[in-house]
ZAMARGU-4260 file (C-alpha; in steps of 0.2 Angstrom, whole numbers, plus 5000, padded with zeros to 4 digits):
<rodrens>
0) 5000/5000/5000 | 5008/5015/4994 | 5008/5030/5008 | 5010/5048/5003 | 5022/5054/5016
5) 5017/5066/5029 | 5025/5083/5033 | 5039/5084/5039 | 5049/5098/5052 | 5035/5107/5061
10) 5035/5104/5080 | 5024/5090/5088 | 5010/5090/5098 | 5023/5085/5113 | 5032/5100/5110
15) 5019/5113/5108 | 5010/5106/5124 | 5028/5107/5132 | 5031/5124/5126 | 5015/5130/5129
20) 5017/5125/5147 | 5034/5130/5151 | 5027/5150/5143 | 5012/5149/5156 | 5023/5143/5168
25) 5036/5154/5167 | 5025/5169/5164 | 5016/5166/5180 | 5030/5165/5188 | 5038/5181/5181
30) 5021/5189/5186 | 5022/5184/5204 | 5040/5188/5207 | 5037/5204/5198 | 5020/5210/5208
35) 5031/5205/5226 | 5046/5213/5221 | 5036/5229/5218 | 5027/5228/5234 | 5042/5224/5246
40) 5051/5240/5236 | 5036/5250/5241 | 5035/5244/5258 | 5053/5247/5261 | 5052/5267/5255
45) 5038/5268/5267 | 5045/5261/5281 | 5062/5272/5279 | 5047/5288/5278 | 5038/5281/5293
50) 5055/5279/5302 | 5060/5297/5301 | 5042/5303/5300 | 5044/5296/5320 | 5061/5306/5321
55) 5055/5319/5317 | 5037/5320/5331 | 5052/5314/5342 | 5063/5332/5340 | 5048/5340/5340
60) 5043/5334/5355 | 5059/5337/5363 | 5058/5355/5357 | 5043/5359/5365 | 5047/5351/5381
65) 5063/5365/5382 | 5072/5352/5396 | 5088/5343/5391 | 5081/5328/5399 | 5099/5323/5403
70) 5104/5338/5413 | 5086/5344/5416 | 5091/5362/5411 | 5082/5371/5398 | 5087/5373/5380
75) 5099/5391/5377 | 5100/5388/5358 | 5094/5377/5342 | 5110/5371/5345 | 5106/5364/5360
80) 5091/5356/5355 | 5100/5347/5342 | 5114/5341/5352 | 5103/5333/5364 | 5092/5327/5348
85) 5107/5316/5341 | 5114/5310/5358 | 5097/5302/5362 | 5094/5295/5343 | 5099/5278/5340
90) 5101/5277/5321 | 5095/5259/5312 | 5106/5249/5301 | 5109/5261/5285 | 5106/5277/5292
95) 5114/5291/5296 | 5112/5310/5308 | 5121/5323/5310 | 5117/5342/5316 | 5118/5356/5303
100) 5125/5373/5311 | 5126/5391/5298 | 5145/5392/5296 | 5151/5376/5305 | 5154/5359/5304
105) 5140/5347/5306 | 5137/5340/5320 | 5141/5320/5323 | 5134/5306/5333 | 5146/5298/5346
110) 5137/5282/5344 | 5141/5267/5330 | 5133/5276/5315 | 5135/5265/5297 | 5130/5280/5285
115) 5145/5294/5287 | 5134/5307/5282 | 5148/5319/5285 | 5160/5310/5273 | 5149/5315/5259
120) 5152/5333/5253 | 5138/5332/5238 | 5126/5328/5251 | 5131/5342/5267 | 5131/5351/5251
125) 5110/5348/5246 | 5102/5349/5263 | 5112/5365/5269 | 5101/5377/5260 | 5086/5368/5270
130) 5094/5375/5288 | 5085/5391/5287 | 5068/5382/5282 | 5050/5386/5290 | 5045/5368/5290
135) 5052/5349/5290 | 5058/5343/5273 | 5058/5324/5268 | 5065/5322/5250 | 5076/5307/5241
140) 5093/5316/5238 | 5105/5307/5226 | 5122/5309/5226 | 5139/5299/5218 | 5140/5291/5236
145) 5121/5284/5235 | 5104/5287/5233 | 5097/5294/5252 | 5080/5296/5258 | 5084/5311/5271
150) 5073/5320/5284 | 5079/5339/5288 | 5071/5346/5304 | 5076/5365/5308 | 5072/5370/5325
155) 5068/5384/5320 | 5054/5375/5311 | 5045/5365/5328 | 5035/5373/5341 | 5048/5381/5354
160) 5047/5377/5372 | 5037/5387/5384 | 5051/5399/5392 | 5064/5397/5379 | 5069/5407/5366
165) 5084/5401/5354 | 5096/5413/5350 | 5091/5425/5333 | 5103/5421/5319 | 5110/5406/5324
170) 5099/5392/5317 | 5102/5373/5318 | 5095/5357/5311 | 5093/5340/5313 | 5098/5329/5299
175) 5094/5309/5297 | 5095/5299/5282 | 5095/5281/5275 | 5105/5273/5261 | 5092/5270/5251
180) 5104/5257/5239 | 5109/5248/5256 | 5088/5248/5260 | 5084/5239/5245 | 5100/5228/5240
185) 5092/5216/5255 | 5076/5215/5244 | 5085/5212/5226 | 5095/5200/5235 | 5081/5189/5242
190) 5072/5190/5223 | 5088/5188/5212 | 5086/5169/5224 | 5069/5170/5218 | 5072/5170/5202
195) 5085/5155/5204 | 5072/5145/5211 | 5059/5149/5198 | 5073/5143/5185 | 5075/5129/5193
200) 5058/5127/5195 | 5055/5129/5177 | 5068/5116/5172 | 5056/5104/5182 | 5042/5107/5177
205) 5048/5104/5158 | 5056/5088/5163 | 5039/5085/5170 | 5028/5089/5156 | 5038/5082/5144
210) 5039/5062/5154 | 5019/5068/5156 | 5015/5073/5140 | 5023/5058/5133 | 5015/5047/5144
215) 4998/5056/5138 | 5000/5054/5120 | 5006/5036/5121 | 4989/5031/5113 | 4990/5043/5099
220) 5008/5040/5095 | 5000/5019/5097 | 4985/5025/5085 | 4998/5030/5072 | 5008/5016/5073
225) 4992/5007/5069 | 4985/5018/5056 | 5002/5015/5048 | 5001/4996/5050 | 4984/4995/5044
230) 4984/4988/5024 | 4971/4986/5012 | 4973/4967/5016 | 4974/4968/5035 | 4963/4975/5046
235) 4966/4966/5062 | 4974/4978/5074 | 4969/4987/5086 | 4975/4998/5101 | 4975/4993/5119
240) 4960/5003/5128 | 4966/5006/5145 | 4959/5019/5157 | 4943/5030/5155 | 4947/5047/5149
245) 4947/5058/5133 | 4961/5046/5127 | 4953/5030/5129 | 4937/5037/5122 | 4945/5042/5108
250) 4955/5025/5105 | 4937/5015/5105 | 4929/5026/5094 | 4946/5023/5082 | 4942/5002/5087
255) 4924/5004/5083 | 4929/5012/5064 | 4942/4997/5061 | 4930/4985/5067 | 4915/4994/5055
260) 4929/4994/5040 | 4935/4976/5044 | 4918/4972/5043 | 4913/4981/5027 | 4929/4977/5017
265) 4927/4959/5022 | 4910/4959/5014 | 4916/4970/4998 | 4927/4954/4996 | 4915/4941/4999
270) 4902/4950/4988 | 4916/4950/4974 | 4919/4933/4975 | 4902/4928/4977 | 4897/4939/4960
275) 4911/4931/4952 | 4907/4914/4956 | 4886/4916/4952 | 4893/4923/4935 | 4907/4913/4930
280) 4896/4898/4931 | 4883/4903/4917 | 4898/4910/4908 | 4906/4894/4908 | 4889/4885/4902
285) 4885/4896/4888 | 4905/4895/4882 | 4905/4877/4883 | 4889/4872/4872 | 4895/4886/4859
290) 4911/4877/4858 | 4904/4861/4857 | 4887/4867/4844 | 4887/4858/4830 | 4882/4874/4818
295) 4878/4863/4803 | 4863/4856/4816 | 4848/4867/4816 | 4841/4857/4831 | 4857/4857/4841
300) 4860/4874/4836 | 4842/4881/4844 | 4845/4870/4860 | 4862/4878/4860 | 4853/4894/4860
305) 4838/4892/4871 | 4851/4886/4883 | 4860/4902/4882 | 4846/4915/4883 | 4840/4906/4899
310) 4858/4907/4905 | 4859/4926/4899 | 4841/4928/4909 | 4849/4920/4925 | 4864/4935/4926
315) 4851/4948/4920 | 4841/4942/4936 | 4858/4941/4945 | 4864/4960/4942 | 4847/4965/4942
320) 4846/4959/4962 | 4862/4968/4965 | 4856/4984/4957 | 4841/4983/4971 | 4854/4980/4985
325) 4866/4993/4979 | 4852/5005/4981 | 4849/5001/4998 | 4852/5017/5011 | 4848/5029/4998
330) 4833/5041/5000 | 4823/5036/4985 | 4825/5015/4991 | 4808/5019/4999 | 4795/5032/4995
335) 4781/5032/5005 | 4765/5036/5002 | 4747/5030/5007 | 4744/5015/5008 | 4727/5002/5011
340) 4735/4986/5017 | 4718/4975/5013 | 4720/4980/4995 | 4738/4977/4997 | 4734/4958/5004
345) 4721/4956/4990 | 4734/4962/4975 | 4747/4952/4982 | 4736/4935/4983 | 4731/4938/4963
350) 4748/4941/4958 | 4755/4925/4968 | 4741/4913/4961 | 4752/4913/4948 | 4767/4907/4954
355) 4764/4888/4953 | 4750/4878/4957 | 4746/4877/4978 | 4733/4878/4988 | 4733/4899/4991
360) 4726/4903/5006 | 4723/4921/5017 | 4724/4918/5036 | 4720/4936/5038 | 4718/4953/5031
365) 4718/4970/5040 | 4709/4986/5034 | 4720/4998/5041 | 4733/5012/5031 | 4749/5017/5032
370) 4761/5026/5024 | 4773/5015/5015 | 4782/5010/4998 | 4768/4999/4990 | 4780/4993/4976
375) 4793/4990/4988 | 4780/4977/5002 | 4773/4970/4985 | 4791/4963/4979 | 4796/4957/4996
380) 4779/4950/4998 | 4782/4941/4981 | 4799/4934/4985 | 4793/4927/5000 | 4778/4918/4991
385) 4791/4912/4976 | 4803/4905/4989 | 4787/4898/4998 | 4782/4889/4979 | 4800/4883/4976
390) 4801/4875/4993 | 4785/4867/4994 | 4776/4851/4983 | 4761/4856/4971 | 4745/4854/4981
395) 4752/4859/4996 | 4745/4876/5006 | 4753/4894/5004 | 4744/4906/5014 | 4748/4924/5017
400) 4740/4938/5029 | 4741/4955/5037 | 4736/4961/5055 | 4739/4973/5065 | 4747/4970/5083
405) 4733/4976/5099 | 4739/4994/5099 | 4740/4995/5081 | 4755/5003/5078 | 4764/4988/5071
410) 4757/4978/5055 | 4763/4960/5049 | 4764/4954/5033 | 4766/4934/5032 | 4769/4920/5021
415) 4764/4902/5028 | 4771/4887/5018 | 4771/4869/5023 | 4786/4864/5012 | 4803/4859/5016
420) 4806/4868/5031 | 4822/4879/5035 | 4838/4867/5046 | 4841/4875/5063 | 4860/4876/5055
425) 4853/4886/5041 | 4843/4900/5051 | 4858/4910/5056 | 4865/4915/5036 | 4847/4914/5024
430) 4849/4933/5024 | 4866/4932/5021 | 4869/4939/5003 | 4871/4924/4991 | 4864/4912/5002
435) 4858/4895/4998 | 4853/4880/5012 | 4855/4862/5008 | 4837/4853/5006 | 4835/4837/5008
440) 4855/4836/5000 | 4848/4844/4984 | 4852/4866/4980 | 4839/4875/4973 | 4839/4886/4958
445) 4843/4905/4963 | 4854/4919/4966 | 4853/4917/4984 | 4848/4936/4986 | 4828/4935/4985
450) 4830/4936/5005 | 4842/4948/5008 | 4832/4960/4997 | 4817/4956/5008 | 4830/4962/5023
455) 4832/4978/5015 | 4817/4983/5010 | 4811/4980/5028 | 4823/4989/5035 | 4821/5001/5022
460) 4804/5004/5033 | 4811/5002/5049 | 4805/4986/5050 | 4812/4969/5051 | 4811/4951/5047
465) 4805/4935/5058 | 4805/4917/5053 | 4800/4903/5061 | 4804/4885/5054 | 4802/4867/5058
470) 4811/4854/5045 | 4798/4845/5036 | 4784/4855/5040 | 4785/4873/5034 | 4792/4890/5038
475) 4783/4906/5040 | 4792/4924/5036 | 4785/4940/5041 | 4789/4957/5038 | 4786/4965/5052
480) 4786/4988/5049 | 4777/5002/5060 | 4759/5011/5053 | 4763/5027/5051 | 4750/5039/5050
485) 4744/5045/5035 | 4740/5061/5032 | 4722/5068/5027 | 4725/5076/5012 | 4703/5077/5011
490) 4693/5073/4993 | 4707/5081/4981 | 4720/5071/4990 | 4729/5059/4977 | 4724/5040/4975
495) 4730/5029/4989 | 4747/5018/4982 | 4745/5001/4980 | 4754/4987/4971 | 4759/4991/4955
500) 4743/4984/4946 | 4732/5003/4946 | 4714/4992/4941 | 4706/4988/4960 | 4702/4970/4959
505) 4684/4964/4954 | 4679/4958/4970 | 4686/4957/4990 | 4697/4941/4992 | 4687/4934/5006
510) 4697/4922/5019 | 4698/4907/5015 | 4695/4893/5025 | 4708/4878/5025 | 4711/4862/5017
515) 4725/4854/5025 | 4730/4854/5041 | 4743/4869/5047 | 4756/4862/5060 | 4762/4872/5074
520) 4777/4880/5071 | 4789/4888/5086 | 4792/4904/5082 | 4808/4913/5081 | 4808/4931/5078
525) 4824/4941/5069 | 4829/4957/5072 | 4834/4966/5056 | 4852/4973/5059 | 4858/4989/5056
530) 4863/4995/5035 | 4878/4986/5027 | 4872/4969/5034 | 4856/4958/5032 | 4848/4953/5048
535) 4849/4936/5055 | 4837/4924/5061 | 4840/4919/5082 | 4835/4899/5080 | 4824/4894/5092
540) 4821/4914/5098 | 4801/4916/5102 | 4791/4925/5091 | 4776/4937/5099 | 4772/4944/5082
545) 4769/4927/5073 | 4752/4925/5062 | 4738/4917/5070 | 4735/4899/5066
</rodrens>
């Protein structure tokens, strides 16, 4: 079997699973790490301004006690104030004080300080200006050194103490600051380990996904391999259905088509072969008395010919058959329309009269209509009655009826015969396309597919087909399809379809009684199976539908 080769380098489905995967995941990731980094930075900035904003109520406190709580004597100067100020602050890790005098060197805390503010020129520099300020300043200064987040408090600017009067002209300040760099270097530092872990986390996760994605597509990569071992000639394999999810659902549905194409190629071949062999047999005959026609004999010359029209007849019957069956499933295998079954009975009955000489009986006839192919019931009826003819002695009864079950929403149309009589081995494959039992060790002439176009058109109604059989005492087959109603189409409606005769018939076909005894036969109803395969009878299966006796 000759395979047009697939495309070739685009990703697979494991790879653009893996990669979508890894993209979520890292993008989620990225998100979160980006959203806490942004609020510990925040929350850093407004702790530094929360921890000066606290310095500062504590100078200003300190200011408007006027006592050096140390000595207990009021504050003289600004000065003063600002001394006491930086003797009492303890400064936190990263930040820096000192005391800003006009025209002097800053002041400096005695204590372990980390942040030299006073070693910083560019910075002295920026908040000197601010000493002779009205009010406390809080502003980021930046500088070569680092970026600071500084407070500057002028005494001059808090609420003096009762009593005390600072000096005129000689203002002073209190000055504190964090390294902001220093402040959030802690917080880079924890997320540049973040973002290690989330690597790492990330290589994982796509070792993960890739063994799990594997493991998930196993079955497709199985249904490939299968597809790819699948030949017109073998049909056989099939993928292990393990588990119950999309995957397995997916795999039986891919079972049930290889099961439904096994099925149907299988029958493709043994229809071939079967066509072959029904025609290559009258072909043989017709070859072999033309080769052995003696042309200068008038008399063996017409036999020669009669022979080979009948033969001629036979495969026109044959393709004929397989035109019907080929039909079946399409919309116009059965056209419905109106319908009077009694009529139906009656036409059917005249017609089969002439099928051979038996004793034609009718065990029934129902009034009622439906909405059915009239054509189509009268050639299965037909069939039924010829098969019931060739399978039964002159003399013998052949009865055929019609009746609708109790709630009337089922019909049955039978054929009764008291001939040979079907063997129980033979029940399973008489629908079976060329189909033939054995009969008392003799075949009888036929294509073998009268009953498997019985099948179809049954089926074709959404019917079926029962038999019931008894070797050496008859069979009955009914054809078993819903009434459907028929719609009132009043006085201009059209003229209700019967058999293919348009004349009614002279007079009603009254029931007859009957002249020889009707054994009992067990029923055994048959479901008709669904299209592509003619139904089956189930030997010794009970029918509840069988014709009354």
């Amino acid at each position: 079997m000759v395979r047009a080769p697939g495309p070739r380098g685009g990703p697979t489905v494991r790879t653009r699973i893996l990669t979508a995967l890894l993209a979520l995941t890292a993008l989620a990731l990225g998100f979160a790490g980006a959203t806490a980094y942004l609020l510990t930075y925040e929350q850093v900035d407004d702790r530094i301004d929360a921890d000066l904003t606290e310095s500062a109520d504590e100078l200003r406190t300190l200011a408007a006690s006027g006592v050096d709580p140390v000595t207990g004597d009021p504050f003289s100067s600004a000065e003063e104030v600002v001394v006491t100020a930086i003797q009492l602050d303890v400064p936190a890790r990263h930040e820096g004080v000192i005391g800003l005098r006009s025209g002097q060197r800053p002041l400096v805390s005695q204590q372990a300080v980390e942040v030299h503010l006073q070693d910083d020129p560019e910075f002295v520099a920026a908040v000197t200006p601010l000493l002779g300020s009205d009010q406390v300043v809080l502003r980021t200064i930046s500088t070569p050194t680092t970026d600071y987040r500084a407070l500057v408090a002028p005494v001059a600017a808090l609420p003096e103490a009762a009593g005390t009067r600072p000096a005129a002209g000689e203002p002073a300040a209190l000055v504190l600051a964090y390294d902001r760099v220093a402040e959030h270097a802690e917080t880079q530092a924890v997320f540049r380990s973040y973002a290690l872990v989330a690597l790492a986390a990330l290589v994982v996760t796509g070792v993960v996904g890739w063994l799990v994605a594997g493991r998930l597509l196993r079955p497709i990569r199985t249904l490939a391999r299968t597809a790819q071992q699948i030949g017109d000639t073998d049909l056989a394999a099939r993928i292990p259905e393990t588990g119950n999810d999309d995957l397995t659902h997916l795999t039986r549905a891919f079972n049930g088509m290889l099961d439904r194409l096994e099925g149907s190629f299988e029958s493709q071949r043994r229809l071939l072969d079967d066509v072959g062999h029904e025609l290559r047999t009258p072909l043989t005959i017709v070859r072999g008395h033309l080769e052995l026609m003696d042309t200068a004999d008038p008399a063996d010359a017409a036999e020669t010919r009669s022979l080979a029209l009948d033969e001629l007849d036979r495969m026109n019957r044959l393709v004929d058959d397989l035109v019907t069956l080929a039909t079946v499933g399409q919309p116009d295998f059965v056209r419905p329309s109106p319908v009077e079954l009694g009529r139906l009975t009656d036409d059917v009955l005249d017609k089969a009269r002439t099928l051979g000489e038996r004793t034609w009986l009718v065990d029934s006839r129902t009034d009622a209509r439906t909405m059915a192919d009239g054509q189509r019931l009268t050639q299965a009826w037909l069939q039924l009655a010829a098969n019931a003819v060739k399978f039964s002695e002159p003399g013998s009864v052949i009865a055929i009826g019609s009746r609708t079950n109790d709630d009337g929403s089922r019909v049955r149309l039978w054929v009764r015969d008291e001939g040979v009589g079907i063997a129980a081995d033979d029940l399973g494959r008489i629908f079976d396309r060329f189909a033939r039992g054995d009969h008392d060790g003799a075949r009888r002439d036929g294509s073998g597919l009268g009953l498997a176009i019985v099948s179809a058109i049954a089926e074709g109604h959404r019917g079926e087909v029962t038999v019931a059989s008894t070797p050496g005492q008859g069979s009955t087959f009914t054809v078993v399809i819903p009434v459907l109603p028929v719609p009132d189409g009043g006085p201009d409606a059209g003229p209700v379809a019967r058999a293919d005769r348009p004349a009614p018939p002279t007079a009603r076909t009254a029931v007859s009684p009957r002249t020889a005894p009707t054994p009992e036969l067990p029923p055994a109803p048959r479901a008709v199976p669904p299209a592509g395969r003619p139904p089956r009878p189930r030997p010794g299966a009970t029918s509840e539908e069988g014709p009354a006796t």
